[in-house]
N, CA, C and O atoms as a printed pandas DataFrame, in Angstrom:
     atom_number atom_name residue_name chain_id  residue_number  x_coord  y_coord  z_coord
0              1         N          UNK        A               1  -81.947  -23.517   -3.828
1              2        CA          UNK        A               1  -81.650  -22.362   -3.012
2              3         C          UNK        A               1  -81.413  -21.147   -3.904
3              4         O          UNK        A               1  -80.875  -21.350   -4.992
4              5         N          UNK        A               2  -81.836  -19.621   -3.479
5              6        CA          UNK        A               2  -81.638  -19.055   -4.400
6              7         C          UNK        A               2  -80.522  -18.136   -4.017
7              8         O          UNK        A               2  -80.128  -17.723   -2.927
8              9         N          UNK        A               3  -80.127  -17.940   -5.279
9             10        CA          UNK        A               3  -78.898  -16.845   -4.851
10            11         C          UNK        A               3  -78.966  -15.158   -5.257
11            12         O          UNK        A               3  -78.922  -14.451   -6.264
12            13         N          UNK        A               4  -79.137  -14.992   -3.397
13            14        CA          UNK        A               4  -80.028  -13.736   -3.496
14            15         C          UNK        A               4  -79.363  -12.476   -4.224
15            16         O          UNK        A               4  -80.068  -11.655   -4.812
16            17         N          UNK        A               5  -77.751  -12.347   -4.145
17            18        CA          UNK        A               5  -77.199  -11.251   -4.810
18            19         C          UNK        A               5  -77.686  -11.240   -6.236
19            20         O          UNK        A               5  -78.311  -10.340   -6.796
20            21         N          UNK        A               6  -77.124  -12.878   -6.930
21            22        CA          UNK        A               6  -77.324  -12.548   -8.253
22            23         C          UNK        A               6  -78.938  -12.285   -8.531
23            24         O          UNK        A               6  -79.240  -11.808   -9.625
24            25         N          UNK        A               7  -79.757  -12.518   -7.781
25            26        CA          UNK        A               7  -81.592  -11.723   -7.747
26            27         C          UNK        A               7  -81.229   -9.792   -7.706
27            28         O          UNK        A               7  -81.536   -8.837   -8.419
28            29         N          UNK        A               8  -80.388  -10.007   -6.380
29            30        CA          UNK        A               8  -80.247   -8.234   -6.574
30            31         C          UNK        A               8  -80.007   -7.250   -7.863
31            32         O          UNK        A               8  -80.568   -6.299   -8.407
32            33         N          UNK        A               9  -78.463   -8.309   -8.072
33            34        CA          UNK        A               9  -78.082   -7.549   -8.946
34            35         C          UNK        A               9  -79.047   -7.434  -10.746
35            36         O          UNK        A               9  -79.001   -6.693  -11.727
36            37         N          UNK        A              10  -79.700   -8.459  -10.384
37            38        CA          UNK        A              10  -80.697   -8.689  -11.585
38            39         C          UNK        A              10  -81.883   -7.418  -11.713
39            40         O          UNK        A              10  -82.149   -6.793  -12.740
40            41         N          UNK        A              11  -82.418   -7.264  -10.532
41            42        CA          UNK        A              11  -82.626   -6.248  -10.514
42            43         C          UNK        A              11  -82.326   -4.812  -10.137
43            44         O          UNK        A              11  -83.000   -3.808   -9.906
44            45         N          UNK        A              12  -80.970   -5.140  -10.172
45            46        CA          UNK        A              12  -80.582   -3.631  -10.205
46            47         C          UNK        A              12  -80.349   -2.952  -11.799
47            48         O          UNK        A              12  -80.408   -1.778  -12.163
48            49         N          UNK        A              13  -80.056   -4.230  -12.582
49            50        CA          UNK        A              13  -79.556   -4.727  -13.762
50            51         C          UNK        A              13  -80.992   -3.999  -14.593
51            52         O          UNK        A              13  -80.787   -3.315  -15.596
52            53         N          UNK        A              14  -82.255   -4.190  -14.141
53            54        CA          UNK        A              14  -83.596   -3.810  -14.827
54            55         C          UNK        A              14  -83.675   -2.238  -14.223
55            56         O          UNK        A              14  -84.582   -1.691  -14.852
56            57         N          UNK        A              15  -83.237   -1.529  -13.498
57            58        CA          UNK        A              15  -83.414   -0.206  -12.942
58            59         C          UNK        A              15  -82.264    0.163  -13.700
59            60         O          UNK        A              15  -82.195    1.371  -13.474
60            61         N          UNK        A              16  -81.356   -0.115  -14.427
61            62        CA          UNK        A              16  -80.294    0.557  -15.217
62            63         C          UNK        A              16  -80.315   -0.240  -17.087
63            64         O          UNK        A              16  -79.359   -0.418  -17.841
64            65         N          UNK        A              17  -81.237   -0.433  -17.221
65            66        CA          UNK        A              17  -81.741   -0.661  -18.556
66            67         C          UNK        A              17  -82.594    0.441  -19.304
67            68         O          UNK        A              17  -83.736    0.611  -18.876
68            69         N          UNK        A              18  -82.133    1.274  -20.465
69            70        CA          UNK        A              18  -82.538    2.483  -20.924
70            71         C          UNK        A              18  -83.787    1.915  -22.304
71            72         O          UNK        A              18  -84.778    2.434  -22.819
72            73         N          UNK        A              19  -83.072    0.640  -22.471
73            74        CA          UNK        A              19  -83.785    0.354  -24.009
74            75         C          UNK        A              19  -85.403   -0.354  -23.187
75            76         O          UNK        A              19  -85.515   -1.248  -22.349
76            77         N          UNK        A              20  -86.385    0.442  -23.822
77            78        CA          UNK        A              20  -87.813    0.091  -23.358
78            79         C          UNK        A              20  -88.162   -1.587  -23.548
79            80         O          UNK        A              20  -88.744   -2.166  -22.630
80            81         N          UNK        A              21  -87.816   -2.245  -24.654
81            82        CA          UNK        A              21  -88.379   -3.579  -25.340
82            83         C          UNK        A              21  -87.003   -4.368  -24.236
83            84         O          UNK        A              21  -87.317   -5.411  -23.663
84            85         N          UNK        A              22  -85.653   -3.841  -24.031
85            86        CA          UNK        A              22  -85.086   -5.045  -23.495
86            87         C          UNK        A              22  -85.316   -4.886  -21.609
87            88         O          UNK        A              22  -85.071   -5.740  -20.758
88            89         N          UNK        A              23  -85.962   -3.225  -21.387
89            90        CA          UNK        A              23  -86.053   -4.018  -19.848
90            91         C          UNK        A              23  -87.582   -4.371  -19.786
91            92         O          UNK        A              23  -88.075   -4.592  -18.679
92            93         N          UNK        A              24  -88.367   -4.437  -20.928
93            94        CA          UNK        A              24  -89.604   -5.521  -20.477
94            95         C          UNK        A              24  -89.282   -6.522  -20.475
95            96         O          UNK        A              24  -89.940   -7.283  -19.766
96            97         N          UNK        A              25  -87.986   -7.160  -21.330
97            98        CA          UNK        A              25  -87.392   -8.604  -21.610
98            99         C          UNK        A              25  -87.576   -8.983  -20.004
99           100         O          UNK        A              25  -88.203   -9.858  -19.407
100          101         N          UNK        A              26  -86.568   -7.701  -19.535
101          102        CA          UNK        A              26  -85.609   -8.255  -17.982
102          103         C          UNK        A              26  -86.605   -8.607  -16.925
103          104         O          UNK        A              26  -86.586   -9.505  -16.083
104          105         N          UNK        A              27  -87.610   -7.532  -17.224
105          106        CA          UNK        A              27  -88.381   -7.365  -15.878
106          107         C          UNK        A              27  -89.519   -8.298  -16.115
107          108         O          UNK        A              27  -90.272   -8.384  -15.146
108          109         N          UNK        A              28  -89.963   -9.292  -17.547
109          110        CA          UNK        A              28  -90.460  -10.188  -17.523
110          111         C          UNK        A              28  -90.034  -11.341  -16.485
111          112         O          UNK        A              28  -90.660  -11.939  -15.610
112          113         N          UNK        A              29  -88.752  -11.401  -16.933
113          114        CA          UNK        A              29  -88.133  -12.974  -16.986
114          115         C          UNK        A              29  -88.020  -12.631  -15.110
115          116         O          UNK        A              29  -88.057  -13.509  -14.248
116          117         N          UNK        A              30  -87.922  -11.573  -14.932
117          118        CA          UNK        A              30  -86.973  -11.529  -13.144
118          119         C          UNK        A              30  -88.380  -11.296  -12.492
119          120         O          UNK        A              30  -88.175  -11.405  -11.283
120          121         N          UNK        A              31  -89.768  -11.016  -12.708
121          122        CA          UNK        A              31  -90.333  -10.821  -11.854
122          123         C          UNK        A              31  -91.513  -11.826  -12.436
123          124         O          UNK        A              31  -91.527  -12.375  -13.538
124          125         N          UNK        A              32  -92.721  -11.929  -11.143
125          126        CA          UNK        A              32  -93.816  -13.197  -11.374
126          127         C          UNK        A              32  -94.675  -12.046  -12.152
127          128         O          UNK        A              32  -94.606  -10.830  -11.973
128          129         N          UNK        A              33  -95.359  -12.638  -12.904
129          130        CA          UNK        A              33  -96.799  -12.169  -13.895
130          131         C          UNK        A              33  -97.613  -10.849  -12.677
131          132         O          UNK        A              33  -98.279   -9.836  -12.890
132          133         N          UNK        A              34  -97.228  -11.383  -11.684
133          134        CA          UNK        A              34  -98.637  -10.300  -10.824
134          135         C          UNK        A              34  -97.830   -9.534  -10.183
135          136         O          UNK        A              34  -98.344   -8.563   -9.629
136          137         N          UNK        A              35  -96.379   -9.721  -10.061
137          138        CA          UNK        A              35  -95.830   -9.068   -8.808
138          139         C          UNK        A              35  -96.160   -7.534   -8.164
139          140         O          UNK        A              35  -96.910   -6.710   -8.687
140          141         N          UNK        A              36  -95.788   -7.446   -7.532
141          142        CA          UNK        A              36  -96.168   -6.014   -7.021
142          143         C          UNK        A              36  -94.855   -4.972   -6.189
143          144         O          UNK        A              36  -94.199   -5.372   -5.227
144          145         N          UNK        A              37  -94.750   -4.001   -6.648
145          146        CA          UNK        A              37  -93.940   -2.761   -5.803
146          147         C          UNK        A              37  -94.286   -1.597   -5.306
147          148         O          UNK        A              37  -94.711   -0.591   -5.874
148          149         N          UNK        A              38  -94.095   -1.789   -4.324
149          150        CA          UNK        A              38  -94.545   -0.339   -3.493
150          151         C          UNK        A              38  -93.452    0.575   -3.104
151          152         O          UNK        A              38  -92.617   -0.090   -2.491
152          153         N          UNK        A              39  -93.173    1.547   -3.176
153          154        CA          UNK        A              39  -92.252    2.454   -2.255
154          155         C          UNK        A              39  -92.863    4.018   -1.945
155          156         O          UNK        A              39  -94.001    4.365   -2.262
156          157         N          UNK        A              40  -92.185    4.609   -1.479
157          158        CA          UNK        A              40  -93.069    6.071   -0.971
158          159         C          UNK        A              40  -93.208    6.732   -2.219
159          160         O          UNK        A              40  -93.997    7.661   -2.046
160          161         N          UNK        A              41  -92.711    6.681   -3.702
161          162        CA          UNK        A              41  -93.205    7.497   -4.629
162          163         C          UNK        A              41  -94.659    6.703   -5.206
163          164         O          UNK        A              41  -95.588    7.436   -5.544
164          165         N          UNK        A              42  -94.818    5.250   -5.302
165          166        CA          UNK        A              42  -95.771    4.795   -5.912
166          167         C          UNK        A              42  -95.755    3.180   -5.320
167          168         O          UNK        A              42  -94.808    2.689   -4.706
168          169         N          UNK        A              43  -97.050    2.471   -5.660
169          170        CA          UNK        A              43  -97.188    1.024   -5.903
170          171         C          UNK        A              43  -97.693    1.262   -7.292
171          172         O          UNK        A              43  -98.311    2.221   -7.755
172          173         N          UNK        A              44  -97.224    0.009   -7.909
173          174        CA          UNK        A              44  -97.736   -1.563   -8.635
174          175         C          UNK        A              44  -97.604   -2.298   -8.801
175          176         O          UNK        A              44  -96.696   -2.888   -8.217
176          177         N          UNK        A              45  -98.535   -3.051   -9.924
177          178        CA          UNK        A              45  -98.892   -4.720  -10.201
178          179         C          UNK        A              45  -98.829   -4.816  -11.746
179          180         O          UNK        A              45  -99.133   -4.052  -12.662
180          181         N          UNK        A              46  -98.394   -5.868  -11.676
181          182        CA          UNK        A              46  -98.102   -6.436  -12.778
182          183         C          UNK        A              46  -96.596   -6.517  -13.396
183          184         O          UNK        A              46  -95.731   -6.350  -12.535
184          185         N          UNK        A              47  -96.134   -6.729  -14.653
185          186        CA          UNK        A              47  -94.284   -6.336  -15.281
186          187         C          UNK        A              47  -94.701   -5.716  -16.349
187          188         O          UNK        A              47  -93.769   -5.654  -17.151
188          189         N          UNK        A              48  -95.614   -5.244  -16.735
189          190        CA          UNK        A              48  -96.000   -4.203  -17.469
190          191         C          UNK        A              48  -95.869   -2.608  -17.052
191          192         O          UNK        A              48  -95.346   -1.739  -17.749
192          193         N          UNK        A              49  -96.611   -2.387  -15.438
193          194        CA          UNK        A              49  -96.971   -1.516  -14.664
194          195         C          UNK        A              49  -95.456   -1.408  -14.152
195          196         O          UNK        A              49  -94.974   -0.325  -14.484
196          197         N          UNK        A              50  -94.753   -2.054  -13.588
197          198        CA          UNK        A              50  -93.363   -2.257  -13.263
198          199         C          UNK        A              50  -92.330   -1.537  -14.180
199          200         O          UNK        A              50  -91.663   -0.554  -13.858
200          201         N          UNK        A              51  -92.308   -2.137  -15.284
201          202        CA          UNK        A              51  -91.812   -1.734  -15.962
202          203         C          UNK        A              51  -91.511    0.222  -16.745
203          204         O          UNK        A              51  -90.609    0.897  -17.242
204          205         N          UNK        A              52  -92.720    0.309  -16.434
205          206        CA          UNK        A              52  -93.293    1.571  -16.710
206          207         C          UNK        A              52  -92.962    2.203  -15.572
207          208         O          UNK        A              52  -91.967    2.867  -15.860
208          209         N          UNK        A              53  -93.121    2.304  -14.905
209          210        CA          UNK        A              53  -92.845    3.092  -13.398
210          211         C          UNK        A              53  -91.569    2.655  -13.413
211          212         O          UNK        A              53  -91.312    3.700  -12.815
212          213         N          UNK        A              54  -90.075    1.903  -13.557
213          214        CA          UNK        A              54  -88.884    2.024  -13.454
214          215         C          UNK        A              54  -88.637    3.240  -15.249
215          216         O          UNK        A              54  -87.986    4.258  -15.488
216          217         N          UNK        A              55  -89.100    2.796  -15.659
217          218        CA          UNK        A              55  -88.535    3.575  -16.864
218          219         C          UNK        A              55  -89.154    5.424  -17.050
219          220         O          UNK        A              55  -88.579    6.281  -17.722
220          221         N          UNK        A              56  -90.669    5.654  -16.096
221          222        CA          UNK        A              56  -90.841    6.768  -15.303
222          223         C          UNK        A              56  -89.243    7.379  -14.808
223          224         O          UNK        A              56  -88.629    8.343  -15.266
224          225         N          UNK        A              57  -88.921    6.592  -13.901
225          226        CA          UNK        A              57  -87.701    6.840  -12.151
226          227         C          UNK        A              57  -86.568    7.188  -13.745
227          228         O          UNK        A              57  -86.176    8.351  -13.836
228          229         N          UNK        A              58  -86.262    6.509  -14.514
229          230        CA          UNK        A              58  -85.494    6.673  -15.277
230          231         C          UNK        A              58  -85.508    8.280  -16.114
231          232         O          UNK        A              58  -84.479    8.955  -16.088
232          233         N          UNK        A              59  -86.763    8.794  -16.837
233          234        CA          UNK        A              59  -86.919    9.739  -16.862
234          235         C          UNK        A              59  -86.270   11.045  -16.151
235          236         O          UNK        A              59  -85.677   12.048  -16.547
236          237         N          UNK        A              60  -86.675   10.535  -14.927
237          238        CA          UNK        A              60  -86.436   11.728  -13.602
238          239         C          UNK        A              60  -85.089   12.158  -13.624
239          240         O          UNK        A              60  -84.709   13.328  -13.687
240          241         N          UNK        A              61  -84.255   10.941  -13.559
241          242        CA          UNK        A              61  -82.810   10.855  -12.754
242          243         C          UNK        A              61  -82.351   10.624  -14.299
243          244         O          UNK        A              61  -81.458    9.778  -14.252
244          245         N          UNK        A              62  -82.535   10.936  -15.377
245          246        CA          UNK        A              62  -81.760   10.531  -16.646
246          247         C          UNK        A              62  -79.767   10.619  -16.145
247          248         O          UNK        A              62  -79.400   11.259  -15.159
248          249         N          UNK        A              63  -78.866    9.913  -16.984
249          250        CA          UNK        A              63  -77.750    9.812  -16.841
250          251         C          UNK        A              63  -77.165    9.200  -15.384
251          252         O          UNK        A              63  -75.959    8.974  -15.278
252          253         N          UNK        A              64  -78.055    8.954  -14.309
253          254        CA          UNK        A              64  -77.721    8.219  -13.172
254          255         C          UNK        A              64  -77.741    6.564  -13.376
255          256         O          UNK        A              64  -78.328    5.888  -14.221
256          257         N          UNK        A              65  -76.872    6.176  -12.277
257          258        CA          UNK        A              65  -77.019    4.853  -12.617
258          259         C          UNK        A              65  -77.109    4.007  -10.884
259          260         O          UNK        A              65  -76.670    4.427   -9.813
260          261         N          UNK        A              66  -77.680    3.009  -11.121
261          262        CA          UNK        A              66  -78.117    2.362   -9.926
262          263         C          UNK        A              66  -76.882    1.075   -9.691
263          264         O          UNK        A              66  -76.489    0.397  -10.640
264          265         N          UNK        A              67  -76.393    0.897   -8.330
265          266        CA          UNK        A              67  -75.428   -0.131   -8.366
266          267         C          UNK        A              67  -75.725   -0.720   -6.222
267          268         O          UNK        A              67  -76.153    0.005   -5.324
268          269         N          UNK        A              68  -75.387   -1.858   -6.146
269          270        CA          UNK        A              68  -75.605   -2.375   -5.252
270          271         C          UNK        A              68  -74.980   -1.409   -3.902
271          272         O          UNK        A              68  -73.827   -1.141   -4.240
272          273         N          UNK        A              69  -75.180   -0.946   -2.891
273          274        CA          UNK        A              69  -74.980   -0.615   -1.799
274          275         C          UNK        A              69  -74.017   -1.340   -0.633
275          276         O          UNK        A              69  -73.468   -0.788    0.321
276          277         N          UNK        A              70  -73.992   -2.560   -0.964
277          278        CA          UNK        A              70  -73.384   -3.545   -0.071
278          279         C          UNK        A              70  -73.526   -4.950   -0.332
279          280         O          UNK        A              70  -73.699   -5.237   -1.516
280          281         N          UNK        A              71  -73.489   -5.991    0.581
281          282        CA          UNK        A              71  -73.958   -6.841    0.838
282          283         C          UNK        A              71  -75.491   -7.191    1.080
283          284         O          UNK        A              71  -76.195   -6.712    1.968
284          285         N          UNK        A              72  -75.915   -8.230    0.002
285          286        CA          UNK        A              72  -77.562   -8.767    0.349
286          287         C          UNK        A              72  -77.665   -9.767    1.203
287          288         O          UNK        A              72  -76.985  -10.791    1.128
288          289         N          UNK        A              73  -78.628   -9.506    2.177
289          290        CA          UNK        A              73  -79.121  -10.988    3.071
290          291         C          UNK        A              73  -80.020  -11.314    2.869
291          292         O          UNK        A              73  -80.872  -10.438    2.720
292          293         N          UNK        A              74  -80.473  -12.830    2.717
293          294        CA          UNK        A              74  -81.570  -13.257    2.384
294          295         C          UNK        A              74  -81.357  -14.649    2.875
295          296         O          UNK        A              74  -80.374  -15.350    3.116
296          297         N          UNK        A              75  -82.989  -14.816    2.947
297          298        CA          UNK        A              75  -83.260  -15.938    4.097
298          299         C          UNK        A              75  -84.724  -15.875    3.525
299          300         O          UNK        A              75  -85.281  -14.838    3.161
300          301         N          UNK        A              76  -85.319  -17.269    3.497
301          302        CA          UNK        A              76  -86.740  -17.652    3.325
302          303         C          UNK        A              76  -87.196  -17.271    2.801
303          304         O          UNK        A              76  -87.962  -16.483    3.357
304          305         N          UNK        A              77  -87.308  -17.316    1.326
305          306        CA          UNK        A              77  -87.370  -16.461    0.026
306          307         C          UNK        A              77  -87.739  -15.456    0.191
307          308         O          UNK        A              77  -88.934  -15.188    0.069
308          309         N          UNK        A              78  -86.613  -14.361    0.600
309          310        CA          UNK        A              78  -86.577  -12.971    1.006
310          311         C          UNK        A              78  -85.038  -12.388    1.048
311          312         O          UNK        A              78  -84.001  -12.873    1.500
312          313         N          UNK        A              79  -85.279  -11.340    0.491
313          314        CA          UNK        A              79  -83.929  -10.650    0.599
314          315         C          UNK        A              79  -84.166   -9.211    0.852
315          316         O          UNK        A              79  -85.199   -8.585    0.614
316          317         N          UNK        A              80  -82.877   -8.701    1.457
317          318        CA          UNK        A              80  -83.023   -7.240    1.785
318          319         C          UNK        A              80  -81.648   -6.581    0.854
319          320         O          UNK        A              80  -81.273   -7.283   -0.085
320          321         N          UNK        A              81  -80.972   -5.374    1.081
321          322        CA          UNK        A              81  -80.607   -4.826    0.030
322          323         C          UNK        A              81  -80.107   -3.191    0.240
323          324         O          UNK        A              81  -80.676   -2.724    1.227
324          325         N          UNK        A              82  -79.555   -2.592   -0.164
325          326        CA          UNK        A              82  -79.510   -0.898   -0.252
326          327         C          UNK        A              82  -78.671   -0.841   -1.718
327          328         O          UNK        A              82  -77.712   -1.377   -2.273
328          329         N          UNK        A              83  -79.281   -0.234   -1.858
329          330        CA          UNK        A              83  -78.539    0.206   -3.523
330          331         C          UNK        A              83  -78.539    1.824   -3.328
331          332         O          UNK        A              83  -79.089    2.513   -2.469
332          333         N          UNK        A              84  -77.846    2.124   -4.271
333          334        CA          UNK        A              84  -77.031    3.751   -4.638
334          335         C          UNK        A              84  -77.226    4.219   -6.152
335          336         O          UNK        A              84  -76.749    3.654   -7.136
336          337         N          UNK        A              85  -78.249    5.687   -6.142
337          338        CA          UNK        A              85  -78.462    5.742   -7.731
338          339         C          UNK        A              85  -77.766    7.437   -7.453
339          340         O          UNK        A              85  -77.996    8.370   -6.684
340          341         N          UNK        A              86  -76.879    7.165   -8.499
341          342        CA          UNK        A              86  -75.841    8.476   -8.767
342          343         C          UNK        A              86  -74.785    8.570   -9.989
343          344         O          UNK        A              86  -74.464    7.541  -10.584
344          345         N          UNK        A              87  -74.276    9.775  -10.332
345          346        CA          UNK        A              87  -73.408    9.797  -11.694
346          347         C          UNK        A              87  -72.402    8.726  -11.540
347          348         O          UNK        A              87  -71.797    8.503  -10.492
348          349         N          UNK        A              88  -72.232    7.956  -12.855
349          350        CA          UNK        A              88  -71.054    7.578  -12.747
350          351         C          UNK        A              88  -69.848    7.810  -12.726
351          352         O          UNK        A              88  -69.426    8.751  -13.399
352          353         N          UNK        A              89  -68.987    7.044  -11.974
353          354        CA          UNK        A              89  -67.479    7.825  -11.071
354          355         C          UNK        A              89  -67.598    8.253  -10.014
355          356         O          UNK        A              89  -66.679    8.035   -9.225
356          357         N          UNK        A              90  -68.808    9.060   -9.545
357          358        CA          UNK        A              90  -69.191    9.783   -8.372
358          359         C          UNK        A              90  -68.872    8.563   -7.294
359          360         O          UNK        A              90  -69.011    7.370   -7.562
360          361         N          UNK        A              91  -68.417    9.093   -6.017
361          362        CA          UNK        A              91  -68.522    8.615   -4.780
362          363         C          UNK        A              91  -69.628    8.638   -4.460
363          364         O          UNK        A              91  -70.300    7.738   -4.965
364          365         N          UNK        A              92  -70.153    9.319   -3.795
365          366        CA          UNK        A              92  -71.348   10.086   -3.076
366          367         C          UNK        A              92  -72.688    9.863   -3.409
367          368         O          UNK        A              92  -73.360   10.804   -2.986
368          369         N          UNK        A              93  -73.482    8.884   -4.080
369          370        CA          UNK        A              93  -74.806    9.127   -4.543
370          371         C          UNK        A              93  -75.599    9.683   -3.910
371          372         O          UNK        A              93  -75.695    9.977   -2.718
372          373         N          UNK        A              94  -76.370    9.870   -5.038
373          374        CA          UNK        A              94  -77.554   11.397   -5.283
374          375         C          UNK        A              94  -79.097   10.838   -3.992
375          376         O          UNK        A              94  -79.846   11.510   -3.283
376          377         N          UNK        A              95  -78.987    9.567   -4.200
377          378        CA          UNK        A              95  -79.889    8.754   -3.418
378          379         C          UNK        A              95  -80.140    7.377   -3.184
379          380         O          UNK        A              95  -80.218    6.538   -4.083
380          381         N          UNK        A              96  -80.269    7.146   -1.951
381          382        CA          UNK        A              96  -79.486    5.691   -1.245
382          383         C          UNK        A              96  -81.059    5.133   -0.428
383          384         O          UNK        A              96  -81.529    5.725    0.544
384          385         N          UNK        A              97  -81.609    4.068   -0.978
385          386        CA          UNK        A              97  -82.333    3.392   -0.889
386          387         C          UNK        A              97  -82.194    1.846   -0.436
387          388         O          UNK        A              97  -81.174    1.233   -0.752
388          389         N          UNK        A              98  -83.303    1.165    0.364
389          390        CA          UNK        A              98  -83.159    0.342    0.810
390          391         C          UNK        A              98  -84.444   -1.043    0.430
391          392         O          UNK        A              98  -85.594   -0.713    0.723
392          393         N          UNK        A              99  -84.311   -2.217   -0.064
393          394        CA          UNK        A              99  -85.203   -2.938   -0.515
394          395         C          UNK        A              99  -85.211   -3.713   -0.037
395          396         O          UNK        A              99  -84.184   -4.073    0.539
396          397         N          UNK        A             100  -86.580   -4.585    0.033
397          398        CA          UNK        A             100  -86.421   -6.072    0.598
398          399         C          UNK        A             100  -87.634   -6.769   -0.798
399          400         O          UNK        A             100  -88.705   -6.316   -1.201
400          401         N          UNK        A             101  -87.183   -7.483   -1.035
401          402        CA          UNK        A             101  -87.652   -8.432   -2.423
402          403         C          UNK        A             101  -88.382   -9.900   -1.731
403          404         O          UNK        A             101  -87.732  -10.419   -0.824
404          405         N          UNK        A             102  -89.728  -10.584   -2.142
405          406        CA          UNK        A             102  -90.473  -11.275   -1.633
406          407         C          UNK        A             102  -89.964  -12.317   -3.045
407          408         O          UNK        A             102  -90.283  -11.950   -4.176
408          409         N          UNK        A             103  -89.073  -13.754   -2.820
409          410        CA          UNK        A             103  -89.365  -14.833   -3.893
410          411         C          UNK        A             103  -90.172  -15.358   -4.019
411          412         O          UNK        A             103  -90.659  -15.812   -2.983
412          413         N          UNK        A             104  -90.903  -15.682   -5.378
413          414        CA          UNK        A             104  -91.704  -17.146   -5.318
414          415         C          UNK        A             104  -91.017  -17.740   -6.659
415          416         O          UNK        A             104  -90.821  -17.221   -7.758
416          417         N          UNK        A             105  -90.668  -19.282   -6.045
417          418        CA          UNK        A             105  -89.970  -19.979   -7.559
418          419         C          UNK        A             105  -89.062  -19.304   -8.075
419          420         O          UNK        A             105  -89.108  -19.433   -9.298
420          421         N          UNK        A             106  -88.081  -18.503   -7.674
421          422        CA          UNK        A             106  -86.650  -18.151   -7.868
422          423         C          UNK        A             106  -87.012  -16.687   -8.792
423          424         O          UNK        A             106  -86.213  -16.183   -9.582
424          425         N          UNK        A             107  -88.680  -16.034   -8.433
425          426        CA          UNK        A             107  -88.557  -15.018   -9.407
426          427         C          UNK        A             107  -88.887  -14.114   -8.393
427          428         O          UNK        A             107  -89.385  -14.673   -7.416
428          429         N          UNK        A             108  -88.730  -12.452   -8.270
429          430        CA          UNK        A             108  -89.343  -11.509   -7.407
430          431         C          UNK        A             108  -91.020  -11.578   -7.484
431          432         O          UNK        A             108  -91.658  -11.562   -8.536
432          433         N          UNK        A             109  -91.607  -11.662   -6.091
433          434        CA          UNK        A             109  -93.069  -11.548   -6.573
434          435         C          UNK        A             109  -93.885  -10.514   -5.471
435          436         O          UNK        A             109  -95.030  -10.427   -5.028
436          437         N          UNK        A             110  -92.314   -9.634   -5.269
437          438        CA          UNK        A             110  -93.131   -8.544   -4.249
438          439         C          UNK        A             110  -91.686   -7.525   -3.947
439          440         O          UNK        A             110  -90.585   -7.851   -3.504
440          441         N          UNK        A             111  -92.085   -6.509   -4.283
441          442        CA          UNK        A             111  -90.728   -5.186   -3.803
442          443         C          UNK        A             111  -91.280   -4.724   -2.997
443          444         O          UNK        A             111  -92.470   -4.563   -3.266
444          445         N          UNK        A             112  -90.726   -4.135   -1.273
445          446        CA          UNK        A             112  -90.853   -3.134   -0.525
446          447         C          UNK        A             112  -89.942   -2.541   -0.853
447          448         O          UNK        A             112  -88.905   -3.205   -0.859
448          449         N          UNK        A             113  -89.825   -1.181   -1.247
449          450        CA          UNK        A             113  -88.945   -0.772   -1.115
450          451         C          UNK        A             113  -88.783    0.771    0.187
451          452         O          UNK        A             113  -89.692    0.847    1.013
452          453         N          UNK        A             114  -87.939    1.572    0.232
453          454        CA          UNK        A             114  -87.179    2.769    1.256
454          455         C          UNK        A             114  -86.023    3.447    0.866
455          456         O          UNK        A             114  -84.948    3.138    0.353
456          457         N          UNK        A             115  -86.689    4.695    1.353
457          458        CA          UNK        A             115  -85.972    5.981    0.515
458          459         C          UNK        A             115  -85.037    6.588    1.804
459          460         O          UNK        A             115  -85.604    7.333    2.602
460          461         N          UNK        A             116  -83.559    6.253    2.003
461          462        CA          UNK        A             116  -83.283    6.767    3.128
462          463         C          UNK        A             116  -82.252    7.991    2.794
463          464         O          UNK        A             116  -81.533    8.476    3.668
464          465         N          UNK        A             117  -82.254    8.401    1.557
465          466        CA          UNK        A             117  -81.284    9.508    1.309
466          467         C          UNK        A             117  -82.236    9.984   -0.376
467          468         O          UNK        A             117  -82.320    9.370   -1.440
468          469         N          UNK        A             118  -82.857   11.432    0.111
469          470        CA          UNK        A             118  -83.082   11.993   -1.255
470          471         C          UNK        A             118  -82.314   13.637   -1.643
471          472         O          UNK        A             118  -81.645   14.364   -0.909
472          473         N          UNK        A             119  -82.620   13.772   -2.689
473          474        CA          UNK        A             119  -82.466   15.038   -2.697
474          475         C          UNK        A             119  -82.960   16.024   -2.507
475          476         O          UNK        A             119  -83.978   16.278   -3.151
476          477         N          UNK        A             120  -82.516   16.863   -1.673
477          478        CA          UNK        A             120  -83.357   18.672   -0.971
478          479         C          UNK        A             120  -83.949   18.814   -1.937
479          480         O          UNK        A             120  -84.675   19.798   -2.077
């Protein structure tokens, strides 16, 4: 059975990794060889392409940090999710997003993700 928080927080864990060589480590080991992410700024494939496009988002939002939103539910190797990327200390984040993660074999092998709070 998998345990979907510690999946969340794993990847929340790879969206707040600055060093390039250790979140290819992360986003190797946490996602399948082909996986794929889509959200309204972009899709891809692969943990190469992944990787690159979180460390892009990183660029953007430099000094923000990403942390879980709540409680994860997950059911039938699937989980859903909202996470919060904003300064640290801050209450209030900058932007509040919502995911649902596809398992295969206890690794992510598909992100939807949703943008329900951006900035003007």
């Amino acid at each position: 059975m998998t345990d979907y928080t510690a999946l969340a927080q794993a990847y929340i864990d790879v969206w707040n990794e600055t060093d390039a060589d250790k979140r290819r480590a992360l986003v190797e080991e946490l996602f399948t060889p082909d996986a794929t992410y889509t959200d309204p700024i972009g899709a891809v494939r692969g943990t190469a392409a992944i990787g690159e496009f979180v460390g892009a988002a990183q660029a953007q939002f430099a000094g923000l940090e990403f942390s879980l939103g709540g409680a994860v539910d997950g059911h039938h190797d699937q989980a859903r999710f909202t996470w919060h990327l904003g300064a640290p200390g801050v209450a209030e984040p900058l932007v509040i997003g919502f995911d649902v993660v596809v398992v295969e074999d206890g690794r992510i092998g598909q992100v939807l993700g949703f943008l329900d709070k951006v900035p003007s």
